[in-house]
N, C-alpha and C positions, 0 to 999 in steps of 0.2 A: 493810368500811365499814358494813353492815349493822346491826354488831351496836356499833358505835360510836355510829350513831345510837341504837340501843334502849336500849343501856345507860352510855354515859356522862352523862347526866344523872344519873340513878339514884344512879350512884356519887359524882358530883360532890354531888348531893343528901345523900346520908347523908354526905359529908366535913364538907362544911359546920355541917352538921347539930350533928355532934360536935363540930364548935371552936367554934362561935357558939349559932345555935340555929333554931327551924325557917322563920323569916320572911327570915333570909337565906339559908337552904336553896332556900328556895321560892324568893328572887331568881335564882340563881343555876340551878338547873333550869330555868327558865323561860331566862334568858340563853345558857346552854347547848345548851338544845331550838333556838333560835331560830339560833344560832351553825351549829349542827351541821347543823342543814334547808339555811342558807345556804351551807355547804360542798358538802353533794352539790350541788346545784341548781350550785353554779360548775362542778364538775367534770364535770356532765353528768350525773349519776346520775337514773334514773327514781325519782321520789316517789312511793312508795303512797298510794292514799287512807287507809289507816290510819296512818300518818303524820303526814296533813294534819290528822285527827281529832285525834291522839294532840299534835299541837302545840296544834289549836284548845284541845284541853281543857286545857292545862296553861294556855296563857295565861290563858282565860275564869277557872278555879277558882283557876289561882295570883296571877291580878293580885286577884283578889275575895280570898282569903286575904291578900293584901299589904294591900287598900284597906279595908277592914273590919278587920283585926286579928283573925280566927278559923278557926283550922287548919281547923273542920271541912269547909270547902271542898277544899282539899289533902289531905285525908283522903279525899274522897268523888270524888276525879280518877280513883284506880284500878279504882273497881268502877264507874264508867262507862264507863271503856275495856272491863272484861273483858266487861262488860255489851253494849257496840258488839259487839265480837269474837263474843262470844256467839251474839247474835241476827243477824248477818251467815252465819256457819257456820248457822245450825241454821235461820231463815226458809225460804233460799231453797227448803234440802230439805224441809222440811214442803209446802214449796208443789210439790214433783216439777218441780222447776229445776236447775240446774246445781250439781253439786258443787262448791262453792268450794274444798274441799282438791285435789278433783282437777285443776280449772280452774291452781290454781297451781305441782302436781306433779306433773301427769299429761303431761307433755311428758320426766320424765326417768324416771318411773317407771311400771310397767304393771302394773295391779290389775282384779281384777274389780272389776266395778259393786259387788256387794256387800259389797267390802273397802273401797271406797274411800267406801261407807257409812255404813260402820260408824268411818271414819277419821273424816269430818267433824264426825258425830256425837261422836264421843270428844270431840274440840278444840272444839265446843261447851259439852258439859257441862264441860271441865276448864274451861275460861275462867267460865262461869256460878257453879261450884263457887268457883273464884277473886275473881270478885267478892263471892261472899259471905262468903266469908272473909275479905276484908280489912274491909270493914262490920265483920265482929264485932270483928277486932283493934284497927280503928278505935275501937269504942265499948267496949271490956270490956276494954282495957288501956290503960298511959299510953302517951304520945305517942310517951317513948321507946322502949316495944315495940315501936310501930307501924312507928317508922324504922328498928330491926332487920330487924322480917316483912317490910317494903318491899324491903329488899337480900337480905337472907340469904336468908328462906321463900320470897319469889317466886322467886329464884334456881335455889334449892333444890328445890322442887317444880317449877322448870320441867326441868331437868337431867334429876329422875328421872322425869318423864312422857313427856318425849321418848325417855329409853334405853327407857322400856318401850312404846312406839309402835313404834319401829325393829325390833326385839324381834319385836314383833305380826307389824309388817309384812313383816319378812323370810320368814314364812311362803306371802305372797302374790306380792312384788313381785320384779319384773325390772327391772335397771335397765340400759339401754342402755350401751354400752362405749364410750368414747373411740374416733375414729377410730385413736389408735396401738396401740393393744389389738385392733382388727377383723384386722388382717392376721396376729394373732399366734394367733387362734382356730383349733384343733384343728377339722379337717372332716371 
């Protein structure tokens, strides 16, 4: 359900995208965002505050892109999210506070402190690196580049930064076994 919320706007966005063009992209990612929050929320699903962010900004950028007539609002949605993302991961550790990767994985996974440093930190700079790269795509290509890099490259780059996190991290981590796997453990 997760990745419904994350990514069927996205997709609905670039469909639209293609048969019409980007102001009913934007309607429709926005109707979509707003559709799919109201779904979890019936079914009982926990809302992230990234989430709640990742809604507010679509509304706030994509009704301003609808109300004014100029993408660069909708253009400028993704590198404030990765921007939020960013500086969420990588604040609190600057400040010798709780690891937020670990805060959210550290109940199925066991890493030293050190790994699970060096984790956060990673998914900071990839999100910061991320917003800056859509910025450039945004202004040093056309629009239609941009609605590519939106689905494909974000896609794309998120796939292979995770296979090579898992990768990393299998060097460190333990991951806790299903209770029907405990009894079947060799003693």
């Amino acid at each position: 359900m997760r990745l419904l919320a994350d990514w069927l706007p996205i997709i609905l966005f670039f469909v639209v995208y293609k048969l019409s063009d980007l102001y009913w992209a934007t309607a429709v990612a926005i109707i979509a965002t707003l559709a799919v929050m109201g779904l979890l929320r019936l079914r009982g699903h926990t809302i992230e505050a990234m989430q709640w962010v990742s809604l507010a900004l679509i509304v706030v950028f994509g009704g301003a892109t609808l109300w004014l007539q100029d993408e660069r609002f909708i253009k400028l949605k993704p590198t404030l999210l990765y921007g939020l993302f960013a500086v969420a991961l990588i604040g609190p550790q600057l400040l010798n506070r709780t690891l937020l990767m670990q805060k959210l994985m550290g109940s199925k996974i066991t890493m030293p402190t050190h790994a699970w440093a060096k984790l956060n930190a990673a998914w900071g700079l990839f999100f910061a690196v991320m917003g800056g790269l859509n910025l450039w795509v945004a202004h040093a290509f056309s629009t239609d580049t941009w609605v590519n890099f939106k689905l494909f490259g974000t896609i794309g780059l998120m796939v292979v930064f995770i296979i090579c996190q898992a990768l990393w991290m299998n060097r460190f981590a333990t991951a806790e076994l299903p209770d029907v796997l405990k009894d079947q453990e060799p003693r």
